[in-house]
PAZAPA-4460 file (N, C-alpha, C; in steps of 0.05 Angstrom, whole numbers, plus 32768, in hexadecimal, padded with zeros to 4 digits):
% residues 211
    n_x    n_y    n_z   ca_x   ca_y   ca_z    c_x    c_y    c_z   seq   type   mol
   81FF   7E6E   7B93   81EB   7E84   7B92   81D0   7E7A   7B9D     1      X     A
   81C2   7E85   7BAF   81AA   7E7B   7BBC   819A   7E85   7BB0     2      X     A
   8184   7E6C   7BA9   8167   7E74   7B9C   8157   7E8A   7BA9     3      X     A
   814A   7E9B   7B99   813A   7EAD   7B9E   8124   7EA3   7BB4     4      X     A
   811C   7EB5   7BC6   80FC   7EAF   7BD4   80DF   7EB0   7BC6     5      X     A
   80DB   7E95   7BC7   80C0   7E98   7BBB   80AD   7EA7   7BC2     6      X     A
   8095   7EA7   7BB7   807D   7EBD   7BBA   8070   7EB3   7BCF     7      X     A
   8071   7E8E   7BCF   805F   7E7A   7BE6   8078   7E7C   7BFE     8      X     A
   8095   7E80   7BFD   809E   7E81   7C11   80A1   7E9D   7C23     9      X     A
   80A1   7EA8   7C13   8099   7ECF   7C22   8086   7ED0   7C2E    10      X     A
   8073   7EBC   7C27   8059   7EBE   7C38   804D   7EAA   7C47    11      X     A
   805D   7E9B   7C4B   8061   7E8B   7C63   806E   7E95   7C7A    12      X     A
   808A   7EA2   7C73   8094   7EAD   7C85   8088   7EC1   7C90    13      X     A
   807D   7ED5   7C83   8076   7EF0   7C8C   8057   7EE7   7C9A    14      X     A
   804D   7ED2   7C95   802E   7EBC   7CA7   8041   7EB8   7CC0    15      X     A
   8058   7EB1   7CC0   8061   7E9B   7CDB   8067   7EBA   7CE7    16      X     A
   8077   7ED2   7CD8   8081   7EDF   7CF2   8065   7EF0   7CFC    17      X     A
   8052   7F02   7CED   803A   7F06   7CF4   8030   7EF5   7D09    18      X     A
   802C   7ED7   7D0D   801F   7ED0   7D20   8031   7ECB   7D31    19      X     A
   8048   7ED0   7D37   8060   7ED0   7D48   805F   7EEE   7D54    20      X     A
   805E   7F04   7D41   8056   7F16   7D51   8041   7F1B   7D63    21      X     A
   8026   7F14   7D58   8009   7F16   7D62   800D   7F0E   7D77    22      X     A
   801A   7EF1   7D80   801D   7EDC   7D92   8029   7EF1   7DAC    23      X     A
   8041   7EF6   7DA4   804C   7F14   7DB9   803D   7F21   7DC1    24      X     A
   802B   7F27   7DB3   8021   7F47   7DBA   8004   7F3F   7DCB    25      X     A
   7FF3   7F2F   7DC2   7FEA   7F1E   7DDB   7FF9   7F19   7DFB    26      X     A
   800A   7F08   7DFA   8017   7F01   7E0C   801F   7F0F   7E21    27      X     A
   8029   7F31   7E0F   802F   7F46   7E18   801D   7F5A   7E2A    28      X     A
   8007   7F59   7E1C   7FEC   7F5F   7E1E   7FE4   7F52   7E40    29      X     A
   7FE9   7F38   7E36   7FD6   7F2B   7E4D   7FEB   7F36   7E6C    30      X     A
   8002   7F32   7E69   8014   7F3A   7E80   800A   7F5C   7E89    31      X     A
   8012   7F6A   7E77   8002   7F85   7E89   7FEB   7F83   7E8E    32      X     A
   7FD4   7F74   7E85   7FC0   7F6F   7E97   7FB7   7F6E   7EAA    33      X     A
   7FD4   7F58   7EAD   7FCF   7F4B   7EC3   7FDF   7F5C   7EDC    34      X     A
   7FF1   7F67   7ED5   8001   7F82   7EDD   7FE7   7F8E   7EEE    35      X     A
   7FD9   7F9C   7EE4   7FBF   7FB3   7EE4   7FB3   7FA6   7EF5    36      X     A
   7FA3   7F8C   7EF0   7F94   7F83   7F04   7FA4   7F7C   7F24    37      X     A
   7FB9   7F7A   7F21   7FC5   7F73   7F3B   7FCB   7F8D   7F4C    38      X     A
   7FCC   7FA4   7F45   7FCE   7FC2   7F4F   7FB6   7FBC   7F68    39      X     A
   7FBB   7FC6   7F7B   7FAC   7FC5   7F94   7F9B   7FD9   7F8E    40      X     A
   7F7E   7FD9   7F91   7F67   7FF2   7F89   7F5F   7FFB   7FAB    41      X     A
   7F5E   7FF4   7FBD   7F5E   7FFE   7FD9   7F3D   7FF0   7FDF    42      X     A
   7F38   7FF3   7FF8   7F16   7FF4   7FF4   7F0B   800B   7FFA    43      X     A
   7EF1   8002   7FEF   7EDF   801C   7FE7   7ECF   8022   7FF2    44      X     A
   7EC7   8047   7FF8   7EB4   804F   8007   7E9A   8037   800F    45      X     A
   7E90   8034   8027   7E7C   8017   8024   7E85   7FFD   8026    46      X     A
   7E9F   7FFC   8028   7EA5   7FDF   8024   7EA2   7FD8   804B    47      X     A
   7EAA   7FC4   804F   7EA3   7FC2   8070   7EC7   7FAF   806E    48      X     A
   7ED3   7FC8   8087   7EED   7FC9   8085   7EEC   7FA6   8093    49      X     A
   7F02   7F98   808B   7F05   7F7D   809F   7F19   7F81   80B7    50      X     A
   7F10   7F71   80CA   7F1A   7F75   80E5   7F3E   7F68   80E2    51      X     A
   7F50   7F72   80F1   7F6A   7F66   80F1   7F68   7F70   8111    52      X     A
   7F7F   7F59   8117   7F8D   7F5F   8138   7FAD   7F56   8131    53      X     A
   7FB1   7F6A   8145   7FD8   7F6F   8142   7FE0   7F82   815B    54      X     A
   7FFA   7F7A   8163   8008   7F89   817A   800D   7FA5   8169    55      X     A
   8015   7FB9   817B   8020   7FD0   8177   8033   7FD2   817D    56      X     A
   8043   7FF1   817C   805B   7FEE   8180   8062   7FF4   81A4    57      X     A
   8050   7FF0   81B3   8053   7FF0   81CC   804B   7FD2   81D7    58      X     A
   8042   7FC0   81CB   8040   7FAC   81C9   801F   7F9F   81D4    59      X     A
   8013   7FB6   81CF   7FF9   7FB5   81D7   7FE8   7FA4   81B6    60      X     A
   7FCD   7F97   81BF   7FBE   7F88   81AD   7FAA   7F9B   81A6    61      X     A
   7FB0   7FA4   8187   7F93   7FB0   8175   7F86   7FA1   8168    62      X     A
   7F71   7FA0   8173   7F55   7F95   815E   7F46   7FA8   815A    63      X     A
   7F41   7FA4   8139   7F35   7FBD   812E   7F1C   7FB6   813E    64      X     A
   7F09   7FA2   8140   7EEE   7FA0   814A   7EE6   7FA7   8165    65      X     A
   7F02   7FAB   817A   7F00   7FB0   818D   7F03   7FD8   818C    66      X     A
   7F0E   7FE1   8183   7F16   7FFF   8180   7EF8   800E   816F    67      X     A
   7EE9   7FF0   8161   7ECB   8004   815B   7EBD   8009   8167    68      X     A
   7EC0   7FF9   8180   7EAA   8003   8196   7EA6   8010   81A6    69      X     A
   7EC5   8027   81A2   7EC4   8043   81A2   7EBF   8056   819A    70      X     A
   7EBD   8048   8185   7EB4   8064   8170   7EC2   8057   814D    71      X     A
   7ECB   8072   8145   7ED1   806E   8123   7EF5   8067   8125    72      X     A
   7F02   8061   8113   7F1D   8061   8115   7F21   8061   80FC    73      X     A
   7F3D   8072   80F6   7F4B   807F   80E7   7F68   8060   80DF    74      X     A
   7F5F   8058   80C7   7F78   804A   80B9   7F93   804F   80B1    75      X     A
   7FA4   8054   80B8   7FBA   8066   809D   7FCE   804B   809B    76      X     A
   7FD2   804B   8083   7FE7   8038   8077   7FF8   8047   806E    77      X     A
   801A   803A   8079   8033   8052   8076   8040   803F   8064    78      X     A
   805D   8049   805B   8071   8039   8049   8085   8034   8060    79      X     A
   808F   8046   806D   80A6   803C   807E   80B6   8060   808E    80      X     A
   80BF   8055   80A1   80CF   8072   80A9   80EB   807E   809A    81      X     A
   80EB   806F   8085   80FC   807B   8070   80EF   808D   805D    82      X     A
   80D3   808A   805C   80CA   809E   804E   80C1   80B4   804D    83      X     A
   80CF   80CA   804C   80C3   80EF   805D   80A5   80F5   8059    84      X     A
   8090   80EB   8044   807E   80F6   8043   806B   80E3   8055    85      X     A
   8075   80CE   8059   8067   80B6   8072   806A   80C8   8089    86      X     A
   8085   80CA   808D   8088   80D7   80A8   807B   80FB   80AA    87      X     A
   8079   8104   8094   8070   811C   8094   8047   811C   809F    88      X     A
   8044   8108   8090   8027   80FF   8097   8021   80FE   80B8    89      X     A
   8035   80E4   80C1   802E   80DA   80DD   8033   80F5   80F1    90      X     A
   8040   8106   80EC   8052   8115   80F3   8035   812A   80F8    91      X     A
   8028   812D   80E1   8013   813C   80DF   7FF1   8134   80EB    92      X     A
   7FF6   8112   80EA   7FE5   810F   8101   7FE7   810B   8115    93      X     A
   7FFC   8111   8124   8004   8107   813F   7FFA   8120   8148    94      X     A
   8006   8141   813B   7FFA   8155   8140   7FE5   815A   8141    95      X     A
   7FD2   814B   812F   7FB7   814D   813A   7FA3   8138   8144    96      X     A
   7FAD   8134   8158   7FAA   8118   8163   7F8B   8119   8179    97      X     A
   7F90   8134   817E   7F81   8143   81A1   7F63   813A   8186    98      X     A
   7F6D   814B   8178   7F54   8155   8163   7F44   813B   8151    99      X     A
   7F54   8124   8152   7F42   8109   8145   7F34   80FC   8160   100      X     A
   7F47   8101   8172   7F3A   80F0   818B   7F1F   8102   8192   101      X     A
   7F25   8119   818F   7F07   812A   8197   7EF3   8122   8188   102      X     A
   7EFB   8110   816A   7EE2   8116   8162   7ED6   80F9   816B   103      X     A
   7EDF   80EC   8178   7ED9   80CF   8183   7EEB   80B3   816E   104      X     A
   7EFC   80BF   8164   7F09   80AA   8153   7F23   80A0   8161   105      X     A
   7F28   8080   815C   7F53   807F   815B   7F5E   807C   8145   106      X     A
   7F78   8087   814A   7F87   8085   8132   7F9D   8070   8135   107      X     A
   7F9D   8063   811C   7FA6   8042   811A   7FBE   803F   80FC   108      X     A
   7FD6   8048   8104   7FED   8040   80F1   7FEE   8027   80E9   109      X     A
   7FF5   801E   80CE   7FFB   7FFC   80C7   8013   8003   80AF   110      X     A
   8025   7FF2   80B4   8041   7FF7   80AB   804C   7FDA   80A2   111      X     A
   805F   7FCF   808E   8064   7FB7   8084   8082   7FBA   8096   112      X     A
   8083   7FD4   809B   80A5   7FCF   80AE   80A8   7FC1   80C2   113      X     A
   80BC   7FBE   80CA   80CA   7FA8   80E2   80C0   7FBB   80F7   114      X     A
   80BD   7FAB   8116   80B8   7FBC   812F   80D3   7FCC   8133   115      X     A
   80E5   7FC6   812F   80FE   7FD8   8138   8100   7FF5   8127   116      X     A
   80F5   7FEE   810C   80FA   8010   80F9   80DB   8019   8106   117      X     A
   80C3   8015   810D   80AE   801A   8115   80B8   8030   8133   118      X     A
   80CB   8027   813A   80D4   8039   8157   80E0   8048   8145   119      X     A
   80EF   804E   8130   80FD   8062   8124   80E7   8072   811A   120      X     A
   80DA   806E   810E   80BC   807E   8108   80B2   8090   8120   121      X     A
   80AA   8077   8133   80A8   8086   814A   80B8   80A1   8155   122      X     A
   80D2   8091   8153   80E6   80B2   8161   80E3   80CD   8141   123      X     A
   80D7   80C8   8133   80DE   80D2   811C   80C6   80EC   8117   124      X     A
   80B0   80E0   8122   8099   80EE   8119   8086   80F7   8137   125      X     A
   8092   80E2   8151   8087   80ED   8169   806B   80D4   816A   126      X     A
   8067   80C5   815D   8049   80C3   815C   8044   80B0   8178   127      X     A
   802C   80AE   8183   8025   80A5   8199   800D   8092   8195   128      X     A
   8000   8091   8185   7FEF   8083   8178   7FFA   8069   816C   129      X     A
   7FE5   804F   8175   7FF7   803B   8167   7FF7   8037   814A   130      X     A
   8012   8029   8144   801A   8022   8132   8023   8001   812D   131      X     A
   8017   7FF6   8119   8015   7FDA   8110   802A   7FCE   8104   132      X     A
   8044   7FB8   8103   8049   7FB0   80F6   803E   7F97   80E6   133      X     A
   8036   7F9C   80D6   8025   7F8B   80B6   8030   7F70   80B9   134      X     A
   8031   7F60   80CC   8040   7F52   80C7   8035   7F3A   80B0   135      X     A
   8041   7F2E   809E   803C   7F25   8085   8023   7F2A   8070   136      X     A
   801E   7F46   807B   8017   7F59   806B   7FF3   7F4C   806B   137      X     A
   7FEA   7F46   8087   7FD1   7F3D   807C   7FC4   7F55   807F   138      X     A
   7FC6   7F6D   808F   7FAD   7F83   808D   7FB4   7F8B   806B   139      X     A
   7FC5   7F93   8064   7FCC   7FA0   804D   7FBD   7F92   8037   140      X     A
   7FC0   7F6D   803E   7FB4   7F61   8022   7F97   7F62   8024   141      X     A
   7F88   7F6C   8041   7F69   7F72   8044   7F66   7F86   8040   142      X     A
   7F6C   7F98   803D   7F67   7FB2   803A   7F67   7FB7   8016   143      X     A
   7F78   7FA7   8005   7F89   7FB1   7FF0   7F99   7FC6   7FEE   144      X     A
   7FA7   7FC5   7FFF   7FBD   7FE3   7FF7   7FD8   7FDA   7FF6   145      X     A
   7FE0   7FBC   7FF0   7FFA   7FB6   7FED   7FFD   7FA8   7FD1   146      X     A
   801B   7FAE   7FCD   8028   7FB0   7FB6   8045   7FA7   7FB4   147      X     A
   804B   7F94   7F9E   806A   7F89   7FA5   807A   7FA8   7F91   148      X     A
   8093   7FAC   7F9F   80A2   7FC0   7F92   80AE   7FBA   7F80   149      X     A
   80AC   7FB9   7F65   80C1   7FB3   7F4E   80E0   7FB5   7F53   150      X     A
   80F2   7FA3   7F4D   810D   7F97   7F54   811B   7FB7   7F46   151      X     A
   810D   7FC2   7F35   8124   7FD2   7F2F   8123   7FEF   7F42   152      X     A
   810D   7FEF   7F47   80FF   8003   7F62   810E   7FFD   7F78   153      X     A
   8111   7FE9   7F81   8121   7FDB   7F9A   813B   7FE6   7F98   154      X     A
   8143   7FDF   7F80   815F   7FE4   7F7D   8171   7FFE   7F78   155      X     A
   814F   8014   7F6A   815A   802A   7F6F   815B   8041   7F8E   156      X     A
   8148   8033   7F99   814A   8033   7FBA   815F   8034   7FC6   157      X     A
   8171   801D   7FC1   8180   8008   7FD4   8192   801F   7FD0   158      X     A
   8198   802D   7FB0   81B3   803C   7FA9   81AD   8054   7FB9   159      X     A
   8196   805E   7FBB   8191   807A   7FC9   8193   8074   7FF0   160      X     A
   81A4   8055   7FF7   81A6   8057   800C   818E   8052   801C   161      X     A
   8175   8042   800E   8161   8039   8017   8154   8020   8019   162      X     A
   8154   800F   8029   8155   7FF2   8023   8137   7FEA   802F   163      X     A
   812B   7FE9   801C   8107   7FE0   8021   810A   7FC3   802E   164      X     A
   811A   7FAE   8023   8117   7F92   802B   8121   7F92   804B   165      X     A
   8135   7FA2   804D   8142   7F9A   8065   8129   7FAC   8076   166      X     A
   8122   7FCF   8077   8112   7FD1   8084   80F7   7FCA   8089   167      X     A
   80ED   7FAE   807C   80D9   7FA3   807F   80E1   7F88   8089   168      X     A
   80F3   7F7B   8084   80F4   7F66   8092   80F0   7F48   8082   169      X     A
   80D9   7F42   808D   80CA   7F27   8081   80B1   7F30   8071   170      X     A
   80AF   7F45   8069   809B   7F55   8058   80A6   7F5F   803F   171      X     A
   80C3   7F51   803E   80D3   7F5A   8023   80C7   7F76   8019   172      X     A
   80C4   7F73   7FFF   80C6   7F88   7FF4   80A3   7F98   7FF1   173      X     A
   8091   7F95   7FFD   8075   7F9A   7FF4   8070   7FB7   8008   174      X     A
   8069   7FC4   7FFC   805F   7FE1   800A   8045   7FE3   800E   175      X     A
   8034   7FF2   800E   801E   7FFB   800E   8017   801A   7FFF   176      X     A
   8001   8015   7FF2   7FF5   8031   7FE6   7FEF   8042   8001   177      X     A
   8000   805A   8007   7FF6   8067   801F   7FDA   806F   8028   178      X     A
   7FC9   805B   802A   7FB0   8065   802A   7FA5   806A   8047   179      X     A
   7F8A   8071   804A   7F81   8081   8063   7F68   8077   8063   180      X     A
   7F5B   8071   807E   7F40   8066   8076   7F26   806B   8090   181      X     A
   7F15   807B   8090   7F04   8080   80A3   7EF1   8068   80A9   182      X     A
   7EED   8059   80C4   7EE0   8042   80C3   7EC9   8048   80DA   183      X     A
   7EB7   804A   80D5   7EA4   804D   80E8   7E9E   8037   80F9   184      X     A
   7E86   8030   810C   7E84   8025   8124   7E7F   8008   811A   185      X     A
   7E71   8003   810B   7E62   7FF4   80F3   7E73   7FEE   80E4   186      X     A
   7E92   7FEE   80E2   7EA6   7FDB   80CD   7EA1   7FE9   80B0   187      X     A
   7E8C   8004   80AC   7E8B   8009   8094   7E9E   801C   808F   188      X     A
   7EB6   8020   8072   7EC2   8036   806E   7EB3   804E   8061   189      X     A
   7EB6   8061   8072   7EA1   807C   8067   7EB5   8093   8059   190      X     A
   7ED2   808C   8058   7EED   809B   8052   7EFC   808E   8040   191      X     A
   7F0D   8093   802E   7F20   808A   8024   7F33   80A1   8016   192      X     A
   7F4D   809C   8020   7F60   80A8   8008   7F71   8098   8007   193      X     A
   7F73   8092   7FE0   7F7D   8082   7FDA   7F87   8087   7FC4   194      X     A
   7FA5   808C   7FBD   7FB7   8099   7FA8   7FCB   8083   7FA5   195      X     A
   7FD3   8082   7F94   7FF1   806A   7F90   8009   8082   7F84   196      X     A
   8008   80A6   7F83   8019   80AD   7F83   801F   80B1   7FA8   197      X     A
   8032   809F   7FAB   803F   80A1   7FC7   8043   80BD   7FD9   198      X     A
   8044   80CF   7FCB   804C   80FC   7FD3   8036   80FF   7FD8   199      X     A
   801A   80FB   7FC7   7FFC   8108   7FDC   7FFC   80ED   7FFA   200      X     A
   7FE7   8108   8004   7FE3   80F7   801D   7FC5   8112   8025   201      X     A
   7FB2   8100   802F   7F94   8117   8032   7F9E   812A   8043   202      X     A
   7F94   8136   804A   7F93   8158   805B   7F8A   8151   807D   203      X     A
   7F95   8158   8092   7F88   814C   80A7   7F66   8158   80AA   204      X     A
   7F6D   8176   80A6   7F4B   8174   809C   7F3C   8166   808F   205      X     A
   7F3F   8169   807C   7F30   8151   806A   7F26   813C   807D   206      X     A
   7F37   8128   808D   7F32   8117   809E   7F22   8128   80B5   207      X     A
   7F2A   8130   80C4   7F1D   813B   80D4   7EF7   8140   80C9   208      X     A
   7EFC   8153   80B5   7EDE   8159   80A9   7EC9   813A   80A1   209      X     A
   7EDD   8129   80A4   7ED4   8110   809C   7EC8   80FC   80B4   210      X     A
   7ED4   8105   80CB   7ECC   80FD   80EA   7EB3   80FD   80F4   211      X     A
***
């Protein structure tokens, strides 16, 4: 027959598992933190966009510093041509393409996809305007609008017949917050839309009114 629990041993134990719990719930604590702080915030109206250079998909060289000394230019960061409301966007500025150039601006795609799905985009949405492949994602990590995709996100992808790793390539699994960014002559951003629900996307007016 086993001796009863003492009054000093009930409360030892119930001290060890209390600070065994506390210990968790810290620990726990600190990880979504750190979760939160790693969420890409974009930059902000005022910030002074940084310069990148990269081929397009015609194999021509964009430098943002060289395209300001035309005027303003228009940023858009896509997810990939698997995604209808990417392609619904591009699709929607390609259409109004006459109408950004009038207002003295270019318009400048940046994509974490491979150059080969970048031509599928292309046939997909018509666009004529270049388009960037990210390659190891350094505009994305200057800008802040990239983000690694959670494994179980990936994987509910992959089942719906969607493979983010393979359509990016050597950019594995990281997307971008679809954001949009008005840059004037002067490297300053005077525009931003910036949502992390992936379905909005701004209004071409909006942009336009923003020109």
């Amino acid at each position: 027959m086993s001796k009863p629990i003492s009054f000093e041993q009930e409360y030892i134990f119930y001290f060890s598992y209390m600070k065994t719990f506390f210990t968790l719930a810290i620990l726990l604590f600190g990880v979504l933190s750190a979760s939160a702080q790693e969420a890409p915030e974009g930059l902000f109206i005022g910030s002074k966009a940084p310069d990148f250079k990269a081929k397009d998909q015609r194999g021509n060289e964009i430098r943002l510093k060289d395209l300001l000394k035309n005027g303003k230019v228009v940023l858009v960061f896509y997810r990939g041509q698997w995604c209808p409301y990417c392609n619904r966007e591009l699709k929607k500025l390609e259409d109004s393409l006459q109408l950004i150039i009038g207002k003295g601006a270019t318009l400048v795609a940046v994509t974490p996809e491979k150059p080969d799905n970048i031509t599928k985009t292309v046939e997909k949405t018509g666009a004529t305007f270049s388009i960037i492949c990210d390659e190891k994602l350094k505009i994305m990590k200057a800008y802040d609008v990239d983000f690694e995709v959670p494994e179980n996100t990936v994987t509910r992808y992959r089942n719906a017949g969607i493979d983010i790793e393979d359509n990016n390539g050597t950019n594995g699994k990281y997307l971008p917050v679809p954001a949009v960014y008005i840059i004037d002559k002067e490297s300053n951003i005077t525009y931003r839309f910036f949502d992390s629900d992936y379905r909005k996307r701004p209004d071409i007016k909006e942009i336009l009114k923003n020109l």
